[in-house]
Backbone bond lengths (Angstrom), bond angles and torsions (degrees), N, CA, C in turn:
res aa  C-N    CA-C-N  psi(-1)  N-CA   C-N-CA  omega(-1)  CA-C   N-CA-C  phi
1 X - - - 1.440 - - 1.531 110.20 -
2 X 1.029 126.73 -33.39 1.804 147.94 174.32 1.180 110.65 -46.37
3 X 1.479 107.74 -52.76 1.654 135.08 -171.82 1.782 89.14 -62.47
4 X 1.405 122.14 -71.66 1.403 140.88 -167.88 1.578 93.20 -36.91
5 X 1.248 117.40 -67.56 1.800 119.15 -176.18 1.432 97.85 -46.34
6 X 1.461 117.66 -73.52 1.530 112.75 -150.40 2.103 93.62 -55.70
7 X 1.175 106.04 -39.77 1.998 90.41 -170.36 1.448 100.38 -64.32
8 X 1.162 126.17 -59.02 1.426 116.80 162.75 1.410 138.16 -8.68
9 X 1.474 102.30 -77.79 1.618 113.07 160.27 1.739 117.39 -61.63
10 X 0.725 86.35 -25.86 2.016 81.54 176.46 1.594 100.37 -82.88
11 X 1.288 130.31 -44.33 1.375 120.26 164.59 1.416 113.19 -49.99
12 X 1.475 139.15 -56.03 0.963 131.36 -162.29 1.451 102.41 -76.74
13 X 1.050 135.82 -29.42 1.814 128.47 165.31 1.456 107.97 -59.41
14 X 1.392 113.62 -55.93 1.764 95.15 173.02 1.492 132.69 -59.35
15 X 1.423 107.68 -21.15 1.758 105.91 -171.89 1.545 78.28 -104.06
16 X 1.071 162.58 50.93 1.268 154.63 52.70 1.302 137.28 5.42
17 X 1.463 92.65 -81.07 1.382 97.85 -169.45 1.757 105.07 -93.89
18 X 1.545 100.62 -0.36 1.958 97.74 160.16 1.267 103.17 -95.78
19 X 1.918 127.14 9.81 1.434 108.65 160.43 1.400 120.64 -78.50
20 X 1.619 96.84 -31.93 1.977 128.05 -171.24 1.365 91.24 -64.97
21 X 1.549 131.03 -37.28 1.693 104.96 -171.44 1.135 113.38 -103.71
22 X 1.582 117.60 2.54 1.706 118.27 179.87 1.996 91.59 -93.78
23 X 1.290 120.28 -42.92 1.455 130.43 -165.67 1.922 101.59 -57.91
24 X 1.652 107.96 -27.74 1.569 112.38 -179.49 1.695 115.08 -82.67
25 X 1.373 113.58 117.99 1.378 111.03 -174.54 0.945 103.05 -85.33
26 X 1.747 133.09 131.74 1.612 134.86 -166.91 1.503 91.51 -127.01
27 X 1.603 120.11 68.82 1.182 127.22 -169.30 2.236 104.58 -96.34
28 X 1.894 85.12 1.78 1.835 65.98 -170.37 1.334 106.62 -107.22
29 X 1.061 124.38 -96.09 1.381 119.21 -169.07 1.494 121.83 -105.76
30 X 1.470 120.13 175.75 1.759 106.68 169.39 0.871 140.95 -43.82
31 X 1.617 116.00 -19.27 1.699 114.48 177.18 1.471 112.66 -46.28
32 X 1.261 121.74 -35.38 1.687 138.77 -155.72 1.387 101.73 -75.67
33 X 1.264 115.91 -29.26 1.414 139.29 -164.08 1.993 100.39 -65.32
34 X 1.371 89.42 -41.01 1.956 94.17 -153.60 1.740 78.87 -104.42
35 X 1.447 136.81 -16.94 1.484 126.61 164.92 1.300 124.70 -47.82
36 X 1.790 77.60 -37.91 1.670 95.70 -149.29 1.850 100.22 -79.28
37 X 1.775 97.96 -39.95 1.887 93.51 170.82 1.394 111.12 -70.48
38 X 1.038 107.93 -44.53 2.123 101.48 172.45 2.025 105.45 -40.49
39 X 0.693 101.53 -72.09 1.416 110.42 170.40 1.743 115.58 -35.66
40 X 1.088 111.71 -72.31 1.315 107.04 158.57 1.736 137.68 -21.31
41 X 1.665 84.13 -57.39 1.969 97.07 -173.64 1.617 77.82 -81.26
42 X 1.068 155.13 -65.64 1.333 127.50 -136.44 1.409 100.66 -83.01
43 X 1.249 139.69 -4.50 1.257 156.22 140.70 1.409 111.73 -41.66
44 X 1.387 119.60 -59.77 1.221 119.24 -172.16 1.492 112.09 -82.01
45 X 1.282 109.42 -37.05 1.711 114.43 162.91 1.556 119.62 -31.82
46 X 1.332 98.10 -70.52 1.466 109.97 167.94 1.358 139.36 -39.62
47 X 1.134 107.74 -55.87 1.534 120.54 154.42 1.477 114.45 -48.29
48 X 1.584 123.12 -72.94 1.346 138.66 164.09 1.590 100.94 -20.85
49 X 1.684 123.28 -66.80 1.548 121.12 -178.02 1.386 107.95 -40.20
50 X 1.824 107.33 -71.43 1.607 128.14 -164.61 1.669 97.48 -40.54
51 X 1.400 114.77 -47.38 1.340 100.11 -145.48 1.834 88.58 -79.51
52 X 1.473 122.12 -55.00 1.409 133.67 172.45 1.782 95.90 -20.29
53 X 1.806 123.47 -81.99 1.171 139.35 -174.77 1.615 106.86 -28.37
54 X 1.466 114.76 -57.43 1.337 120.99 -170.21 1.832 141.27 -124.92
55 X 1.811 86.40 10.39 1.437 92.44 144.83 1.186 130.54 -127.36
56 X 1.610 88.64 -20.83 1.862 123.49 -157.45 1.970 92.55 -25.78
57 X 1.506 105.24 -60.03 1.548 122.40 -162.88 1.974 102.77 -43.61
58 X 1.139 109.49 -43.76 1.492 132.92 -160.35 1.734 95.78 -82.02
59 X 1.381 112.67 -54.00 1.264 100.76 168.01 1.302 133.70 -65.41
60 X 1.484 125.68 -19.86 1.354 144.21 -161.74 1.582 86.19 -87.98
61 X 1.575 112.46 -42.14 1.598 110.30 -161.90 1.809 112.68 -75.44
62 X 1.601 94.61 -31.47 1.511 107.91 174.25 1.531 115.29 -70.13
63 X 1.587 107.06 -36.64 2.034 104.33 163.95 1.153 115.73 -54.91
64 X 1.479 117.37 -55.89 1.126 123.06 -145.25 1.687 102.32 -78.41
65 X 1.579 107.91 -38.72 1.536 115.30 172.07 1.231 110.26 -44.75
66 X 1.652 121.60 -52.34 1.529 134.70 -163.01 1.467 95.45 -52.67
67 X 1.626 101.33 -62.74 1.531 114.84 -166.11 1.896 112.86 -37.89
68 X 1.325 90.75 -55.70 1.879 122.93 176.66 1.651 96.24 -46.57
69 X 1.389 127.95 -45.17 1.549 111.74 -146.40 1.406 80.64 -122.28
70 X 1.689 140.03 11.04 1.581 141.18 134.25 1.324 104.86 -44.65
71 X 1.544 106.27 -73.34 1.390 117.23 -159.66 2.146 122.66 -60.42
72 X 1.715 94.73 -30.50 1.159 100.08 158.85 1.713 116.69 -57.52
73 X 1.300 101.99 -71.71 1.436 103.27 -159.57 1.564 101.66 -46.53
74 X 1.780 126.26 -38.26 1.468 128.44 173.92 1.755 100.61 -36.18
75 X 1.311 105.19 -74.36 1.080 131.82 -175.09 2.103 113.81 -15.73
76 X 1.557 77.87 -68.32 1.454 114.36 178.17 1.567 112.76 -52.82
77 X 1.259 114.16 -54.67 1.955 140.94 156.51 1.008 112.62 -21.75
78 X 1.849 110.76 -62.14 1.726 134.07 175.29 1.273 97.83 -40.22
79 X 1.967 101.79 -82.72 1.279 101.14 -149.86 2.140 111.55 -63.59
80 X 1.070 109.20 -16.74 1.306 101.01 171.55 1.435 138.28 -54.46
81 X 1.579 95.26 -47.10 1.251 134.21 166.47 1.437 111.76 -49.20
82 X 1.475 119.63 -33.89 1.691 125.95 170.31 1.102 132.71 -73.88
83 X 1.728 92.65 -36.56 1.374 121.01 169.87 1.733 112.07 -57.40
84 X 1.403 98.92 -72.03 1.512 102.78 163.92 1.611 126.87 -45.86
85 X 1.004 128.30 -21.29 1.904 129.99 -177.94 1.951 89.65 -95.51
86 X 1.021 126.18 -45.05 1.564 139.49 177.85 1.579 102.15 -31.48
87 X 1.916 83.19 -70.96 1.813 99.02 -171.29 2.125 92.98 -64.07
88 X 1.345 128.30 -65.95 0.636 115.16 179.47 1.957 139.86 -21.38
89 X 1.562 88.21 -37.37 1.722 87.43 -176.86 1.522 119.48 -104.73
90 X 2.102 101.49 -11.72 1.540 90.81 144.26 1.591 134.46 -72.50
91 X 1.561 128.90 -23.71 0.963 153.93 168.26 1.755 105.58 -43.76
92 X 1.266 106.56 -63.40 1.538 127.03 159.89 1.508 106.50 -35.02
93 X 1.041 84.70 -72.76 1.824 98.89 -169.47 1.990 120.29 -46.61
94 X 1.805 87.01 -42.33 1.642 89.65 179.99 1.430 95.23 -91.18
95 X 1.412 138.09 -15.25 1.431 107.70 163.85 1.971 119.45 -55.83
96 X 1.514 92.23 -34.06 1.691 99.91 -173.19 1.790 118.80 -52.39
97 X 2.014 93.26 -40.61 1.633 102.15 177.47 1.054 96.61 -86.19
98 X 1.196 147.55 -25.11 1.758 112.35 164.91 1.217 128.07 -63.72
99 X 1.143 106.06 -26.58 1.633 97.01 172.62 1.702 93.45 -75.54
100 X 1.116 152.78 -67.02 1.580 144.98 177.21 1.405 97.04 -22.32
101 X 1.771 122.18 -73.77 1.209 109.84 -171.00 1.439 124.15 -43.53
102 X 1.197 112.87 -44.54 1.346 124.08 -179.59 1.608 125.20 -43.92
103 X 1.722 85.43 -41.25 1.701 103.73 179.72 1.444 109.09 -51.93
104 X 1.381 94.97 -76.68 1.637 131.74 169.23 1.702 91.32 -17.88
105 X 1.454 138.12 -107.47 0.956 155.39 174.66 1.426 117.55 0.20
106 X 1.589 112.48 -70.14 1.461 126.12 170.16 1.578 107.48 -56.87
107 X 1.692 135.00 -45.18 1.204 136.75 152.22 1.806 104.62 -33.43
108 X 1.145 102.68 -90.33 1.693 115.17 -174.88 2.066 101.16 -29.90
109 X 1.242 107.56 -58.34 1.559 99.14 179.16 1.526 117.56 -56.11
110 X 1.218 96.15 -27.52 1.557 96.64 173.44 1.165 132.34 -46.12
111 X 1.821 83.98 -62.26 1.401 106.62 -172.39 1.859 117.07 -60.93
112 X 1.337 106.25 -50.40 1.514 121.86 156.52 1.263 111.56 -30.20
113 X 1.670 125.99 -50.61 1.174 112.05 -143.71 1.990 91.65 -102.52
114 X 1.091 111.46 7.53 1.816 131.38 172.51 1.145 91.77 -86.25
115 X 1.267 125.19 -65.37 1.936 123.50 -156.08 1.435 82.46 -68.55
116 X 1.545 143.40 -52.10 1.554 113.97 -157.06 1.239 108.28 -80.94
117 X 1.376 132.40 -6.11 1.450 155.49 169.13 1.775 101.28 -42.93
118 X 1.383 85.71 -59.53 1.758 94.14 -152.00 1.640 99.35 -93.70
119 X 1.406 112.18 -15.69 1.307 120.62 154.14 1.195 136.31 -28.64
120 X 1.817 112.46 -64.07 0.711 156.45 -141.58 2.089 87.20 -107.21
121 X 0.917 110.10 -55.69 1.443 113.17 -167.55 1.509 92.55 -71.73
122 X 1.137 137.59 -45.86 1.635 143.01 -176.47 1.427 97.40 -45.69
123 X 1.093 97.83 -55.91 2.129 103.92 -144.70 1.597 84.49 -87.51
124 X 1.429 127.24 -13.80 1.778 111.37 159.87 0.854 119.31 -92.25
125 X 2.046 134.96 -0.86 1.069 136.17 166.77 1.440 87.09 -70.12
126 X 1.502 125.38 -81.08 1.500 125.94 -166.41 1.289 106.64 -11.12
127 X 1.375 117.62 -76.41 1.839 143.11 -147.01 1.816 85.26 -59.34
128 X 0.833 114.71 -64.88 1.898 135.50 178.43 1.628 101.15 -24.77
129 X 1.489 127.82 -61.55 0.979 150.42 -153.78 1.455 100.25 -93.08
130 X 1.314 116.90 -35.02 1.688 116.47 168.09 1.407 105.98 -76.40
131 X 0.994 116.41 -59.06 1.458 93.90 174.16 1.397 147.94 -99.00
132 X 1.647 88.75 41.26 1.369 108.91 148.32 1.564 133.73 -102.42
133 X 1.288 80.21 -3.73 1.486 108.24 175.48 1.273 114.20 -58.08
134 X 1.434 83.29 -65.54 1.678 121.24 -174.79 1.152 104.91 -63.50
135 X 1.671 130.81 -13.71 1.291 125.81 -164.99 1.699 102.83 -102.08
136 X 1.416 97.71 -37.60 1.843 95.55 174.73 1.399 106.12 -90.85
137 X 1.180 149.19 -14.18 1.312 132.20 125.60 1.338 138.07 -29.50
138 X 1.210 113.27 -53.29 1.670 112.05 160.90 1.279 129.59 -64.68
139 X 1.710 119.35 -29.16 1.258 130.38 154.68 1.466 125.82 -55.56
140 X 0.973 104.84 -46.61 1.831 128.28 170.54 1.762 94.04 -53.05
141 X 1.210 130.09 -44.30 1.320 96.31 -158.54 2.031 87.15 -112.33
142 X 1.022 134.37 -0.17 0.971 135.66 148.24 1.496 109.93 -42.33
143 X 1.541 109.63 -67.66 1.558 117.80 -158.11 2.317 82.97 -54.59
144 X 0.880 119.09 -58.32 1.162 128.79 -144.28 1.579 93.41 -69.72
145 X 1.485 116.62 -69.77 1.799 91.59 156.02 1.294 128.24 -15.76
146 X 1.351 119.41 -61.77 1.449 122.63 -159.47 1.396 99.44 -63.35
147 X 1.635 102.85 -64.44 1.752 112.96 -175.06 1.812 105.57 -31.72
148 X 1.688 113.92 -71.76 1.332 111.59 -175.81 1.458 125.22 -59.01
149 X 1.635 119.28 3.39 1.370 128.86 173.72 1.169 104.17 -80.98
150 X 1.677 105.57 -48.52 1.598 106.84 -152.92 1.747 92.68 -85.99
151 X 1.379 130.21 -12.29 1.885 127.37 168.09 1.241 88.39 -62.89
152 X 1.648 126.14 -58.53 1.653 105.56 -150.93 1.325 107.48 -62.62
153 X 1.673 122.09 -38.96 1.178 112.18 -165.20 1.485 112.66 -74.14
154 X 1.335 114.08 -29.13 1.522 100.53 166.50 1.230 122.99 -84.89
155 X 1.421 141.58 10.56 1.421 150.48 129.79 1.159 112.51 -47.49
156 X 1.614 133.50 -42.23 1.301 137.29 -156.70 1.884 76.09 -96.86
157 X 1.135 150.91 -56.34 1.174 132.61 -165.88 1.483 121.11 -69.32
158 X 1.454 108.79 -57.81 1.169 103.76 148.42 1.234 138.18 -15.44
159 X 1.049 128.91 -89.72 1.599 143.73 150.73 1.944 112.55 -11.83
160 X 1.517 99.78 -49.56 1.334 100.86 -177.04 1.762 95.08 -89.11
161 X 0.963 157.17 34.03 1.387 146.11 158.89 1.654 105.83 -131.64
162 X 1.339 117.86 -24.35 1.651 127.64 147.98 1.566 105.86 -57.13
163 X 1.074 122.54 -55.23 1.566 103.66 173.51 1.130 111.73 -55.34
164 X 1.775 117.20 -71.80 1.522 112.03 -167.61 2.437 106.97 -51.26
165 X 0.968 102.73 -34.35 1.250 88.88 -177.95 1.909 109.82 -59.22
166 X 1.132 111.11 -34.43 1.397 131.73 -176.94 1.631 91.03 -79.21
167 X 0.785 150.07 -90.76 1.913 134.47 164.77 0.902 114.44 10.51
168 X 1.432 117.11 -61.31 1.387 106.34 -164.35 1.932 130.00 -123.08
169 X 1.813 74.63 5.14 1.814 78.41 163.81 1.235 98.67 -94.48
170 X 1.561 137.78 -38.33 1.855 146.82 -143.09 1.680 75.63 -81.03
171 X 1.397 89.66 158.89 1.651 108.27 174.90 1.550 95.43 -130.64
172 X 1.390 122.87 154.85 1.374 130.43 165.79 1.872 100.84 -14.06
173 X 1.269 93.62 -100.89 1.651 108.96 178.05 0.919 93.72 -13.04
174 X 1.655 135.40 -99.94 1.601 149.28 -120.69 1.954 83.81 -69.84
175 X 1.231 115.21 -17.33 1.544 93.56 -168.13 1.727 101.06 -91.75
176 X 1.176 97.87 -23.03 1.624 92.70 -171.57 1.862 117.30 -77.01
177 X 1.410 108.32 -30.59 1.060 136.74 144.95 1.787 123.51 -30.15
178 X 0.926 100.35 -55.05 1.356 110.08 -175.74 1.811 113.48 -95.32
179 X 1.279 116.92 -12.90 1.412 134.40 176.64 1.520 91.47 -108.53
180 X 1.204 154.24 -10.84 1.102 129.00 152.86 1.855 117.35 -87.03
181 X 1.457 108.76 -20.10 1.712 123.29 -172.41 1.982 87.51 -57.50
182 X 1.612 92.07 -44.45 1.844 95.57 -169.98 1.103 136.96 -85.01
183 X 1.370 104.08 -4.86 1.798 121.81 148.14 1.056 117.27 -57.74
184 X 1.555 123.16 -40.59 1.540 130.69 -152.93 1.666 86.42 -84.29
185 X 1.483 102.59 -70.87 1.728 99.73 -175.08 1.724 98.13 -41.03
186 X 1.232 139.93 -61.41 1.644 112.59 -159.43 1.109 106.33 -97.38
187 X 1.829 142.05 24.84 0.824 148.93 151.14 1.727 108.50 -71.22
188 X 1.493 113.21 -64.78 1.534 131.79 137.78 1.297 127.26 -1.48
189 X 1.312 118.45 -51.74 1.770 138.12 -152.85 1.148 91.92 -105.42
């Protein structure tokens, strides 16, 4: 509040004494001329002191602050600016391993998708091979069905054209003869 009086009163002495040199009519000759700049500079002196005396400190503190909270925010700018090229060249960087990952991956599916490939072709070779197994096995006992079908039936023909040949060469006698010879043998046995 102290400060407020003294700027106060020092204003009111200058618009004073710039009433005292506007209120003087310097209507005569040149002398007034070199009064009137004397007057002036010690005018401007004064002011120049007052303001030096009682802000000068406040202004010096407000440059010098400005200057101070320039150099931060510079400061501050920098390190951001590092920050940002930093993030930037990891950013860079994990674009670079994704494309690697990517490689890697599409490789790796590959490779996966080969092993279930040949997987897949193995275990249908196996199955393939079983049932071919299974196929000349079933043939095998086919053939052997058939074979012991086609003995019986020519046993059963056989047999029936051995009789008729035996019909009609055997005579009564020669048959009774020979059906009694075969009692004796399994009568015998």
């Amino acid at each position: 509040m102290k400060k407020f009086k003294t700027v106060g009163l020092v204003t009111a002495a200058l618009v004073l004494c710039a009433a005292i040199a506007f209120a003087s009519d310097g209507e005569g000759g040149g002398h007034n001329k070199l009064l009137d700049l004397l007057f002036r500079v010690i005018n401007f002196g004064i002011v120049a002191f007052l303001v030096y005396k009682f802000a000068g400190k406040r202004i010096a503190d407000m440059l010098s602050g400005r200057s101070k909270q320039i150099e931060t925010d510079l400061a501050d700018l920098d390190e951001r600016k590092e920050d940002a090229e930093k993030r930037l060249l990891e950013v860079e960087a994990s674009i670079a391993n994704l494309e690697a990952e990517k490689a890697k991956i599409l490789e790796d599916a590959k490779a996966q998708g080969e092993a279930m490939r040949q997987a897949i072709v193995d275990k249908a070779e196996v199955q393939a091979a079983q049932i071919r197994a299974q196929a000349e096995v079933s043939a095998a006992q086919e053939a052997k069905l058939a074979i012991d079908a086609i003995r019986e039936e020519l046993a059963e023909k056989i047999t029936a054209a051995a009789e008729d040949l035996v019909k009609k060469q055997l005579k009564k006698k020669d048959h009774e003869d020979l059906v009694n010879e075969y009692l004796k043998k399994v009568v015998l046995n």
